[in-house]
One Martini backbone bead per residue (centre of mass of N, CA, C, O) as a GRO file, in nm:
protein
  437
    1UNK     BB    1   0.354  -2.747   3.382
    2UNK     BB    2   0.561  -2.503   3.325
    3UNK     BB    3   0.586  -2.310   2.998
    4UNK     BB    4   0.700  -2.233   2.697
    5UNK     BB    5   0.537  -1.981   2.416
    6UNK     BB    6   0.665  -1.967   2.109
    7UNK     BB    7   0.718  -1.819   1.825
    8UNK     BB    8   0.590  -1.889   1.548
    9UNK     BB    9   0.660  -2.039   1.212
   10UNK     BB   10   0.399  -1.946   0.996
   11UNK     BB   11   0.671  -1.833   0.752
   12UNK     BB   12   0.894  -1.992   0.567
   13UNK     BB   13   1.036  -1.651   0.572
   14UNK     BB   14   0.969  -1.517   0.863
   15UNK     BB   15   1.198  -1.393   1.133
   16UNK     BB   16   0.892  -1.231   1.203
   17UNK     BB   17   0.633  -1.116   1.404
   18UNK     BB   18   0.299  -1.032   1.497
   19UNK     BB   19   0.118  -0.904   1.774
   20UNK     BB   20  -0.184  -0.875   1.777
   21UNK     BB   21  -0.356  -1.092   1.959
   22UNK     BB   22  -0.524  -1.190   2.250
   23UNK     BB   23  -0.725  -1.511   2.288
   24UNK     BB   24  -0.635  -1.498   2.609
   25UNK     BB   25  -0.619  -1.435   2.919
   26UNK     BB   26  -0.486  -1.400   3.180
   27UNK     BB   27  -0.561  -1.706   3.387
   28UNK     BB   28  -0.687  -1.850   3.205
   29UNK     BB   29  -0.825  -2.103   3.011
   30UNK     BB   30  -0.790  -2.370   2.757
   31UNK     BB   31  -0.834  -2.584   2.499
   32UNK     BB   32  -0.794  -2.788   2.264
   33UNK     BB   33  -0.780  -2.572   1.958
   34UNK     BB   34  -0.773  -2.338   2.088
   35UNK     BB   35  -0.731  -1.965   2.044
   36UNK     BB   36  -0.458  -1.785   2.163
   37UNK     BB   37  -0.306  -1.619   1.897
   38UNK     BB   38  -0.236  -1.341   1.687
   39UNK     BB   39  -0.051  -1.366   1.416
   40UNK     BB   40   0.142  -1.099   1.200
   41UNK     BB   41   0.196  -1.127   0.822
   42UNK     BB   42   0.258  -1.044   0.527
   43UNK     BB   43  -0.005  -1.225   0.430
   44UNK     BB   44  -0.129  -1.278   0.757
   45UNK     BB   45  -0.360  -1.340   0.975
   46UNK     BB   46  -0.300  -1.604   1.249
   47UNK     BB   47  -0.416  -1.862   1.435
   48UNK     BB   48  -0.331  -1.974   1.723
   49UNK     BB   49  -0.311  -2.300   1.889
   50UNK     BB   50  -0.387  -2.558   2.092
   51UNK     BB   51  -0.215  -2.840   2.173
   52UNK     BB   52  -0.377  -2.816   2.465
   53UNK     BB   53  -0.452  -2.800   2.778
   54UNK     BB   54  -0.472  -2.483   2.965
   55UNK     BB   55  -0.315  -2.208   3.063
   56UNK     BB   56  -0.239  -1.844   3.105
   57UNK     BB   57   0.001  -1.729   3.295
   58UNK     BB   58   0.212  -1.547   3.083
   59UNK     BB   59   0.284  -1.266   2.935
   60UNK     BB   60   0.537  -1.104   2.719
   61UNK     BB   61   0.352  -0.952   2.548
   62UNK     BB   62   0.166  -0.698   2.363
   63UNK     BB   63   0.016  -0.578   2.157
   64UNK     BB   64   0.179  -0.482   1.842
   65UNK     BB   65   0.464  -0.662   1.852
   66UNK     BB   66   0.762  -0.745   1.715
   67UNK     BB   67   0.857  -1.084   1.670
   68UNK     BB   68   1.109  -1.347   1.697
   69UNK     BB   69   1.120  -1.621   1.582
   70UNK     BB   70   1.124  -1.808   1.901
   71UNK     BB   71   1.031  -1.661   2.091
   72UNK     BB   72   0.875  -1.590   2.406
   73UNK     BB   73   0.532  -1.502   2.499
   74UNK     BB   74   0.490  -1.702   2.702
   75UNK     BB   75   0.315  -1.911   3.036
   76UNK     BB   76   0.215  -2.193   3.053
   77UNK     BB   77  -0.029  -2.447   3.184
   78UNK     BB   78  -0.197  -2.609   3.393
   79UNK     BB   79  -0.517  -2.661   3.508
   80UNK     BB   80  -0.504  -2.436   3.777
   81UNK     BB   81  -0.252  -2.317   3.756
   82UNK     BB   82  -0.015  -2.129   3.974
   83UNK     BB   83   0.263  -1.879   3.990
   84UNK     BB   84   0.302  -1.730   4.195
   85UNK     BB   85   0.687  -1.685   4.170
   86UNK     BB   86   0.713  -1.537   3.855
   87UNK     BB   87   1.056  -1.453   3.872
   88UNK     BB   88   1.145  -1.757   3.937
   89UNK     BB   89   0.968  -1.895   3.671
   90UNK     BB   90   1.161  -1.753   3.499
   91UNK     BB   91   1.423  -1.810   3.589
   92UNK     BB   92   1.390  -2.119   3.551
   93UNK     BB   93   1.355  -2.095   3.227
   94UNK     BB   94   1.511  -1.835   3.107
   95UNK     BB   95   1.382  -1.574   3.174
   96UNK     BB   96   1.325  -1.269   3.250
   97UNK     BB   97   1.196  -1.014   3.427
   98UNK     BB   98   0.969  -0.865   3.312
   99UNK     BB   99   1.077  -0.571   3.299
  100UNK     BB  100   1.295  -0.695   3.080
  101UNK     BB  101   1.135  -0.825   2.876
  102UNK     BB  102   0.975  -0.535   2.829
  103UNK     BB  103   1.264  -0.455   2.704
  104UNK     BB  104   1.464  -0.625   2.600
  105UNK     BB  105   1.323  -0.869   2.422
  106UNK     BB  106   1.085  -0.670   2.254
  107UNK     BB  107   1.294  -0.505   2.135
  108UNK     BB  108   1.337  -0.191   2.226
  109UNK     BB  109   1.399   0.170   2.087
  110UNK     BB  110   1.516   0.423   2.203
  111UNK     BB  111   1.558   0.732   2.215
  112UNK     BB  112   1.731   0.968   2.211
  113UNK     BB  113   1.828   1.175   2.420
  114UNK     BB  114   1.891   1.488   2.440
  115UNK     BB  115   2.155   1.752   2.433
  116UNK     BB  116   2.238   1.964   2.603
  117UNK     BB  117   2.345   2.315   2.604
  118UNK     BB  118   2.525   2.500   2.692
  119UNK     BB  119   2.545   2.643   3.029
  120UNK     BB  120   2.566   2.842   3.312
  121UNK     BB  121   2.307   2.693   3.403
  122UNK     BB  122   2.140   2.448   3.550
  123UNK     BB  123   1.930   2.254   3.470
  124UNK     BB  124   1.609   2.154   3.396
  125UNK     BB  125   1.380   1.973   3.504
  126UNK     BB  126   1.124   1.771   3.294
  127UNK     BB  127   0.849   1.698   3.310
  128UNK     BB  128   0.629   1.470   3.266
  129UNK     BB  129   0.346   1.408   3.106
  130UNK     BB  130   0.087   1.350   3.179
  131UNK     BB  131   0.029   1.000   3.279
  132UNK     BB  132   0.372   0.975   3.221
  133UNK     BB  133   0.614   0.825   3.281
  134UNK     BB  134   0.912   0.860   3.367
  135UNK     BB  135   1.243   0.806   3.131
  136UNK     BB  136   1.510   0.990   3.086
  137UNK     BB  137   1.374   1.101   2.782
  138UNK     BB  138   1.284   0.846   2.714
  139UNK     BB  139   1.096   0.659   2.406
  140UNK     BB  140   0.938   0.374   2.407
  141UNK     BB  141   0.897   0.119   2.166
  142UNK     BB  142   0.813  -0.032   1.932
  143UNK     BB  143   0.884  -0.118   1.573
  144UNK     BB  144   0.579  -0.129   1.476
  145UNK     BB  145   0.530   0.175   1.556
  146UNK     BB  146   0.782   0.363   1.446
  147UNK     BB  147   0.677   0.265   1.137
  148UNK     BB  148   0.433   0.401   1.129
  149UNK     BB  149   0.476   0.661   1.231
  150UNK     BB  150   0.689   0.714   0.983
  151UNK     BB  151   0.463   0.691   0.755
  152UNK     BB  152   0.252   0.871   0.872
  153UNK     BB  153   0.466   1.155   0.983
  154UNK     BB  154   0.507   1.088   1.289
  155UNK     BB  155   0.644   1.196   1.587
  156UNK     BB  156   0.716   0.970   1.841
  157UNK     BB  157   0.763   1.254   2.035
  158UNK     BB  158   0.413   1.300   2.032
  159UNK     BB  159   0.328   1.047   2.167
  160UNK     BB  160   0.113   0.846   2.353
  161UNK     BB  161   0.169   0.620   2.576
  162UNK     BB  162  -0.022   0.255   2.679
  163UNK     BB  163   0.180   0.084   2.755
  164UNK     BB  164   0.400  -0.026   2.952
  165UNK     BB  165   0.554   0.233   3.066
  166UNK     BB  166   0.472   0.401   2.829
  167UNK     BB  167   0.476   0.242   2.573
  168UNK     BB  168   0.455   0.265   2.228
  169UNK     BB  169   0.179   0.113   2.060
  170UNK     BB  170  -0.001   0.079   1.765
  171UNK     BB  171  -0.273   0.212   1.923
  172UNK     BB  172  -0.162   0.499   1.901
  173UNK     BB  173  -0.104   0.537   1.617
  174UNK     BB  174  -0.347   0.472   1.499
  175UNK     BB  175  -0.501   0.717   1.691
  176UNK     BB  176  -0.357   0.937   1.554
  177UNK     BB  177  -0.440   0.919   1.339
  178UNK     BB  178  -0.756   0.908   1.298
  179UNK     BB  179  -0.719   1.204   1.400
  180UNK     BB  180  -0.616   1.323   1.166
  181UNK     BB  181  -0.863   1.288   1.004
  182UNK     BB  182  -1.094   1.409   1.124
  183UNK     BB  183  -0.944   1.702   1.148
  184UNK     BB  184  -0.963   1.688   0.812
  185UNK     BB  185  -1.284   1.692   0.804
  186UNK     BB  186  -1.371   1.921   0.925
  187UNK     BB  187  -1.512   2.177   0.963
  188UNK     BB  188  -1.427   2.477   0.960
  189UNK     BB  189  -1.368   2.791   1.170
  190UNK     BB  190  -1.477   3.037   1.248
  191UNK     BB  191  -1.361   3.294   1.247
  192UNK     BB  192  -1.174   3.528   1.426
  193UNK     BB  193  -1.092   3.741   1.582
  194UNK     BB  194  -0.821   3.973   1.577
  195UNK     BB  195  -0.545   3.972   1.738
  196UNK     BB  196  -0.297   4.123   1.947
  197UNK     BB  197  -0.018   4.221   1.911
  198UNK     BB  198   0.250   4.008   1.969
  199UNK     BB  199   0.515   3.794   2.119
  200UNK     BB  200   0.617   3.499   1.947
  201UNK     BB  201   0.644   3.172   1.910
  202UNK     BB  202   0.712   2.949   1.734
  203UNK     BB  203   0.513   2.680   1.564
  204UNK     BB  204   0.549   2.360   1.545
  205UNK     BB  205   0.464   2.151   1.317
  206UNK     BB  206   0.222   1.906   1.261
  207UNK     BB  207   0.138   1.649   1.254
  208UNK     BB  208  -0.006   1.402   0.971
  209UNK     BB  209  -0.199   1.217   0.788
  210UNK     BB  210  -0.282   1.521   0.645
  211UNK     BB  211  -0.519   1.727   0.449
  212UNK     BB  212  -0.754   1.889   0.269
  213UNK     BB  213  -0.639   1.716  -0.022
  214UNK     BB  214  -0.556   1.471   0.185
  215UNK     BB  215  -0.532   1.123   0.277
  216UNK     BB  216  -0.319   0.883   0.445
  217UNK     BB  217  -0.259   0.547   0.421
  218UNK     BB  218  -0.103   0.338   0.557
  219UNK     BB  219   0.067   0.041   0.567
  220UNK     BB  220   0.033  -0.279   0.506
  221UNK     BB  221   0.222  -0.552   0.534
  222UNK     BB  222   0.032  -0.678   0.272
  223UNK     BB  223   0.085  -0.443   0.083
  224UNK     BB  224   0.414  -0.444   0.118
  225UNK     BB  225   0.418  -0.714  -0.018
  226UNK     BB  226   0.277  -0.667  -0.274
  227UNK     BB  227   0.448  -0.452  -0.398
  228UNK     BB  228   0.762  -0.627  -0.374
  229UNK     BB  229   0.665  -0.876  -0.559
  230UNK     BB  230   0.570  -0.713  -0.794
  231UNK     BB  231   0.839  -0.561  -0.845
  232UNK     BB  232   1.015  -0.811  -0.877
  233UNK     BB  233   0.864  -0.923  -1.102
  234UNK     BB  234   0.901  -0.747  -1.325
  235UNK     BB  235   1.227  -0.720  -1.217
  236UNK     BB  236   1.314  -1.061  -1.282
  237UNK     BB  237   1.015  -1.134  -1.512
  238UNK     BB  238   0.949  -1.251  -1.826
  239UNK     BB  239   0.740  -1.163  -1.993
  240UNK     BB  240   0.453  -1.281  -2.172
  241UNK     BB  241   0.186  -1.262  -2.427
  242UNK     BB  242  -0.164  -1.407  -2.444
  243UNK     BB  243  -0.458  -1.408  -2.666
  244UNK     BB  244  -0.763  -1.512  -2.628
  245UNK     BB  245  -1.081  -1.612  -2.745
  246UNK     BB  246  -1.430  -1.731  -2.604
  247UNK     BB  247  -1.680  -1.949  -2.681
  248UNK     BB  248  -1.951  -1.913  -2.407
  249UNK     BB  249  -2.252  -2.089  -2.453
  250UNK     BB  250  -2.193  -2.375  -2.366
  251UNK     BB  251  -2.115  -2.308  -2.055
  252UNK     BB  252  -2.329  -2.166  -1.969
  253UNK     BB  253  -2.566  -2.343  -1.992
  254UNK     BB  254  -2.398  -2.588  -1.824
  255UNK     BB  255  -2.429  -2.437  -1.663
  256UNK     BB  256  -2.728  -2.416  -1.548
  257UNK     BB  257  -2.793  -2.730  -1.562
  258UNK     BB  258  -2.665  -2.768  -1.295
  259UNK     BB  259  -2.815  -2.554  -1.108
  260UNK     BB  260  -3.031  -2.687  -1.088
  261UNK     BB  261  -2.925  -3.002  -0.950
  262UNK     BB  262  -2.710  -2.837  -0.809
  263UNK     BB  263  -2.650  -2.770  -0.431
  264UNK     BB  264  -2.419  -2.660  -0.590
  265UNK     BB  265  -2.288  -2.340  -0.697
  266UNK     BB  266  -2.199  -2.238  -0.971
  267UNK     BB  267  -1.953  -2.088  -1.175
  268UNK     BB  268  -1.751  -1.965  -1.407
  269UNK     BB  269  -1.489  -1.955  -1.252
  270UNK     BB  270  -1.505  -2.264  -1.199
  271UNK     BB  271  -1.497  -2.367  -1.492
  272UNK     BB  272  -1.207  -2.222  -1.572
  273UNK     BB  273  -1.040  -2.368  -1.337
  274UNK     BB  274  -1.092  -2.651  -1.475
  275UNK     BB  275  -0.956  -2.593  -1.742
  276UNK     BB  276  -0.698  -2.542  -1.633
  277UNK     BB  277  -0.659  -2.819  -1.565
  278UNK     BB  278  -0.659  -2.954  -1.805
  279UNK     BB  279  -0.432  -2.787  -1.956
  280UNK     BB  280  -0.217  -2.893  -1.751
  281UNK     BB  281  -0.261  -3.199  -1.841
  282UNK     BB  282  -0.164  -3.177  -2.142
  283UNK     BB  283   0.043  -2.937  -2.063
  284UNK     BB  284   0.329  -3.016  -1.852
  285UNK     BB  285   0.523  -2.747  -1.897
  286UNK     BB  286   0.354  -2.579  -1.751
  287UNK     BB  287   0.377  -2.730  -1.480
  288UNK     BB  288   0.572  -2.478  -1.337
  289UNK     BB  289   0.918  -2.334  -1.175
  290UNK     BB  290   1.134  -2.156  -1.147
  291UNK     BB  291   1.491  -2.242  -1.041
  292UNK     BB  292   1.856  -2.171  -1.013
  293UNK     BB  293   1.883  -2.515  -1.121
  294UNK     BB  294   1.559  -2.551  -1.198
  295UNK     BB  295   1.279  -2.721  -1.379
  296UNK     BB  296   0.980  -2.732  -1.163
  297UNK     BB  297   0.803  -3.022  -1.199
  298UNK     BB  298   0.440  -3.116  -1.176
  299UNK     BB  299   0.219  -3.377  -1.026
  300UNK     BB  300   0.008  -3.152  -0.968
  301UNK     BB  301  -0.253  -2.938  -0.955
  302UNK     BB  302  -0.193  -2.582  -0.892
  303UNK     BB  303  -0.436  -2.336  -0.797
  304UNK     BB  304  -0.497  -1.994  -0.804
  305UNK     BB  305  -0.737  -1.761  -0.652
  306UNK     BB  306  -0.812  -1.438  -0.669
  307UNK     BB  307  -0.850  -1.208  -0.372
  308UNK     BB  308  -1.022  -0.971  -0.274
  309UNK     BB  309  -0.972  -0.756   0.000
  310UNK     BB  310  -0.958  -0.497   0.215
  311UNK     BB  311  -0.595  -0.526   0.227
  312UNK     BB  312  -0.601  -0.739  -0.015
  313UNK     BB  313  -0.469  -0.952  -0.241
  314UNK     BB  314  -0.525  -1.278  -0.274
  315UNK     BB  315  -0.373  -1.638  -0.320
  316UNK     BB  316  -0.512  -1.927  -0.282
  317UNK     BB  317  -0.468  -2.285  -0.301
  318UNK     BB  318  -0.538  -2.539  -0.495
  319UNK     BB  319  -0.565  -2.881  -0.496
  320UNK     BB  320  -0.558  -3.128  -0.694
  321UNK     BB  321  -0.791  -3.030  -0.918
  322UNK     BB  322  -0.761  -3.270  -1.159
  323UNK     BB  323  -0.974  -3.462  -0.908
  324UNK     BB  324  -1.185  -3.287  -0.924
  325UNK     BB  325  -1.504  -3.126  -0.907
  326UNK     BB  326  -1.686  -2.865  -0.960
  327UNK     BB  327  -1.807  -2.853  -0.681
  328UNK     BB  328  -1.562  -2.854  -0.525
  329UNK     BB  329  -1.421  -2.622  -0.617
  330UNK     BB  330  -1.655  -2.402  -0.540
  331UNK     BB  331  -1.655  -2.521  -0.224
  332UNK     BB  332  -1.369  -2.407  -0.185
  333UNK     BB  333  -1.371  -2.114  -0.292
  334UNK     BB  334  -1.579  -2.039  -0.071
  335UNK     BB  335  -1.420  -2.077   0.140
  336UNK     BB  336  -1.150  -1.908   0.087
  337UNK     BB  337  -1.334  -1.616   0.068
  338UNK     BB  338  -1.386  -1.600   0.364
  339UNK     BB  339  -1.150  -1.627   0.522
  340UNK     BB  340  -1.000  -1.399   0.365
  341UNK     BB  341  -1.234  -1.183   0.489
  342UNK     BB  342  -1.198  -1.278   0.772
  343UNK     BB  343  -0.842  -1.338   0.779
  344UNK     BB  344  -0.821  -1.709   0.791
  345UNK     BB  345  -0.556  -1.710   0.678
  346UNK     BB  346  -0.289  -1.917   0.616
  347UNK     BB  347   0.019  -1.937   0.448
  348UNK     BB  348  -0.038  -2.239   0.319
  349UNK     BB  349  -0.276  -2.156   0.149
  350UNK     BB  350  -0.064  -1.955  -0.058
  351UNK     BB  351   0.123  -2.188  -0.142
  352UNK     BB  352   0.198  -2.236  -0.400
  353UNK     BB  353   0.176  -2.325  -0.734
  354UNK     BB  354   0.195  -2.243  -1.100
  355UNK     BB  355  -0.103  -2.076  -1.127
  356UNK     BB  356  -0.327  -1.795  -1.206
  357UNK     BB  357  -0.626  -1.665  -1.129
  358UNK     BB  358  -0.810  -1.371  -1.260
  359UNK     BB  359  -1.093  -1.230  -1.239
  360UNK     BB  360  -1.339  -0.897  -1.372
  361UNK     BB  361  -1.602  -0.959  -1.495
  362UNK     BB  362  -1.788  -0.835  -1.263
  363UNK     BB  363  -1.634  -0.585  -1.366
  364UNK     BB  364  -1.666  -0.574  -1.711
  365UNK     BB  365  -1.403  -0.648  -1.787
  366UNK     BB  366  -1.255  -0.748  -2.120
  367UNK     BB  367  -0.929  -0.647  -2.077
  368UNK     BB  368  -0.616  -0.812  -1.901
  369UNK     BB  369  -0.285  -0.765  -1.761
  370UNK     BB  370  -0.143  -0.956  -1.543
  371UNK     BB  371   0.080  -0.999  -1.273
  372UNK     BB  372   0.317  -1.233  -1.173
  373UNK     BB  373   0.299  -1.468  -0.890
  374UNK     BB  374   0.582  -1.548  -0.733
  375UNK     BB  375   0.708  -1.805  -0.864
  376UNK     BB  376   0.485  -1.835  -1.108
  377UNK     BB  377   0.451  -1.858  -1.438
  378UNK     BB  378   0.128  -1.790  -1.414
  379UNK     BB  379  -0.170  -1.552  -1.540
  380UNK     BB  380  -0.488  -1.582  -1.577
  381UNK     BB  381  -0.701  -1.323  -1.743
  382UNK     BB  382  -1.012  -1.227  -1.694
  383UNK     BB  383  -1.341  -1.133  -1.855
  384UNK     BB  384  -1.599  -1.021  -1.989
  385UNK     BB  385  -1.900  -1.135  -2.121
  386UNK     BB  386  -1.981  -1.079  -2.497
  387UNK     BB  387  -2.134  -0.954  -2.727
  388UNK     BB  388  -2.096  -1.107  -3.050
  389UNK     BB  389  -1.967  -1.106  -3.386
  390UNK     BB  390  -1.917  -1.415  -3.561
  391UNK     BB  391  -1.772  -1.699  -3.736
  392UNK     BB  392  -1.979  -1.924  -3.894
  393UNK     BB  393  -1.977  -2.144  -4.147
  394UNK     BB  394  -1.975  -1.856  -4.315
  395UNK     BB  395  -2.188  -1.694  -4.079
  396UNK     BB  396  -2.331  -1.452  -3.929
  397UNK     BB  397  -2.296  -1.448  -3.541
  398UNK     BB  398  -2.385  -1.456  -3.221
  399UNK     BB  399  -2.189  -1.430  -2.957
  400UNK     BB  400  -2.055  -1.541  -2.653
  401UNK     BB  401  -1.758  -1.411  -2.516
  402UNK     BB  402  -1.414  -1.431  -2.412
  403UNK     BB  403  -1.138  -1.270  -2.251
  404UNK     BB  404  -0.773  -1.352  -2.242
  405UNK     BB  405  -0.475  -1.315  -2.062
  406UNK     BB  406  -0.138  -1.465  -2.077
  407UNK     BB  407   0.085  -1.478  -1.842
  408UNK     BB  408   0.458  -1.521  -1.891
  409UNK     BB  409   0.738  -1.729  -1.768
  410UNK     BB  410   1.002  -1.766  -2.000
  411UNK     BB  411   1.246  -1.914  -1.888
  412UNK     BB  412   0.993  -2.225  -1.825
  413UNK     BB  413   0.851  -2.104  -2.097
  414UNK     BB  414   0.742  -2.117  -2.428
  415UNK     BB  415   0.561  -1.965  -2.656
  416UNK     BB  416   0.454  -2.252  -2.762
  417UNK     BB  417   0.349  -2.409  -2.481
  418UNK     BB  418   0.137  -2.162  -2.428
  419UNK     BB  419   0.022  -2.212  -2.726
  420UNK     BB  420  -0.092  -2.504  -2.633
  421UNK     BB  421  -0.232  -2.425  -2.377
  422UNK     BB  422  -0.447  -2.193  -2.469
  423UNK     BB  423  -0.576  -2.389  -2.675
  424UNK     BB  424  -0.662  -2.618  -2.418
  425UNK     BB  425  -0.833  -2.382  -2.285
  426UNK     BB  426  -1.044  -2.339  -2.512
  427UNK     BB  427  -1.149  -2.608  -2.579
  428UNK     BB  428  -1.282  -2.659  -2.283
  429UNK     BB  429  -1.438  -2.434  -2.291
  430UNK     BB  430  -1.624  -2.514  -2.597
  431UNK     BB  431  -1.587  -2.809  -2.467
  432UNK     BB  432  -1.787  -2.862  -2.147
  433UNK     BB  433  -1.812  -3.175  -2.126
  434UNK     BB  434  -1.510  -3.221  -2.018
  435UNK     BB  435  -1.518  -3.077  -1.724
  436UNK     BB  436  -1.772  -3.361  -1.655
  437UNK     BB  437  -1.579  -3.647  -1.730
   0.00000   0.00000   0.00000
């Protein structure tokens, strides 16, 4: 029997969504667990699964469109089941005859037409371009088209649809940048004879992605989503910081030693997030985040681990790791960093945590203050492993030591209570054999 299957809520705060891309063809079977379609919100882009075996009767809009989470976005049926007569179908549904669904229900905003200049001869009807229906002046977009074209600077009655109706989206602006990219790489071509003088007409401006000495790269939800939390930490969290030197000489051995013998190969940034959760567990007023009403603190360690992604920094939250075991970490964490980077995280493996780790030693980084990730309280900045001269028992000796520094959101944390868990994250790192029992 046939069903709606309206936009999920894929993040909790979210109260519309990009749909990407339809992975099943109109007409298609599909079965329980296959992905019917890509839905992108500010922080991932997630594939959203099927509930049962059946089939995709009908889309009711195509890729590219911001749709409001809870309207319909297809007709479901069972596997074999036929449309029929699909107005009768969407009427008995409750849903608009697709030719209204994909103009009123998915919220396209018309240009509004020029009005003309007075005049005394009647108006000429005006052609429309190529391959482009007639509109009545009007020109029809997705709300994410209108969007991108106008952070790329490009005039929405400029661009071509190839939507329904001739209607623009999202790759219409996509293929416009594009194209203004490469005529901005093009090598000039060789001057031309000058024209013989004539009467001409100024033309108009053109829009482009930029210029010969630079190029506009529009925001992504992402990145638009990444400057805006980051922004209101700065104006809205009380940062303090504390830095603190840590002699890695001991925990290095032990990594060495692990991965002889073990299947799972460890990473320092591996031990250094169990080190945070030892800290976590001794000084639990560190495991908390401001609240308008209170300071709520967990009974569970739940850390953060930032991955750099071609898109943006993501933070997916590793969870429970107080009673996890280092090789398990290791294989959360590369589990998380695939997904991450192939686009596969959906919104709840972003959410909760009260600390992030950070770390940029693999690029060098000797020592960075990182923006806390609200709501959580704090964010450990972590540099590169590097030989110094150190005073042990009261004599000059070469050691590996790593520089970290520990931002936090004093609200819900004093400075005593901070410089408590980074002595505990001190001690956990320099005698690591506390990480592994």
């Amino acid at each position: 029997m046939a069903e709606l299957f309206r936009m999920p809520a894929v993040a909790a705060d979210a109260a519309t969504a990009v749909l990407s891309a339809w992975q099943v063809a109109e007409g298609a079977s599909f079965t329980k667990d296959d992905a019917l379609v890509s839905i992108e919100t500010d922080k991932a882009e997630v594939d959203v699964s099927a509930e049962r075996d059946g089939v995709l009767l009908k889309a009711l809009y195509e890729a590219g469109v911001e749709i409001e989470v809870g309207d319909p976005i297809a007709v479901l049926g069972t596997a074999g089941e036929q449309t029929g007569d699909l107005d009768a179908l969407l009427a008995e549904l409750g849903v608009a005859a697709p030719a209204e669904a994909r103009q009123a229900v998915r919220r396209d905003v018309p240009e509004e037409p020029a009005v003309p200049a007075p005049s005394a001869a009647p108006a000429l009807p005006l052609a429309p371009a190529s391959g482009e229906p007639d509109r009545g002046g009007r020109i029809f977009s997705s709300p994410l088209a209108r969007r991108l074209a106008r952070e790329a600077g490009l005039g929405i009655e400029a661009l071509t649809g190839t939507g329904p109706g001739g209607r623009i989206v999202r790759r219409d602006v996509e293929a416009a940048v594009a194209a203004g990219r490469a005529q901005a790489t093009e090598p000039p071509a060789p001057p031309a004879p000058a024209p013989v003088p004539q009467a001409t007409t100024p033309a108009a401006p053109a829009s482009a992605a930029g210029t010969g000495d630079h190029e506009d790269i529009p925001h992504t939800r992402m990145r638009r989503a990444i400057a805006r939390r980051l922004t209101e930490s700065k104006q809205h969290t009380p940062h303090f910081y504390l830095r603190a030197t840590c002699a890695v000489d001991e925990l290095l051995a032990l990594r060495q030693r692990i991965n002889a013998v073990s299947p799972v190969k460890i990473s320092v940034n591996d031990l250094l997030i169990k080190a945070v959760a030892t800290a976590h567990t001794q000084v639990p007023e560190m495991n908390a985040v401001w609240q308008p009403d209170a300071v709520r603190r967990f009974r569970t360690v739940d850390v953060s681990v930032a991955i750099a992604t071609d898109t943006g920094l993501v933070t997916p939250v590793l969870r429970g790791i107080e009673n996890l075991s280092v090789s398990a970490i290791a294989t959360r964490t590369r589990a998380f960093a695939e997904r991450a980077r192939s686009g596969r995280l959906v919104p709840a493996d972003l959410e909760g945590g009260s600390i992030t780790v950070s770390n940029l030693g693999m690029y060098g980084v000797e020592e960075f203050a990182a923006i806390i990730n609200p709501p959580q309280a704090a964010i450990l900045a972590i540099g590169a492993a590097r030989d110094e001269a150190v005073v042990r028992d009261g004599a000059v000796t070469a050691a590996k030591v790593l520089g970290v520094v520990l931002s936090v959101d004093h609200r819900p944390v004093d400075g005593a209570v901070a410089a408590r868990w980074l002595a505990a994250f001190t001690e956990a790192v320099e005698n690591p054999v506390r990480l592994v029992v």
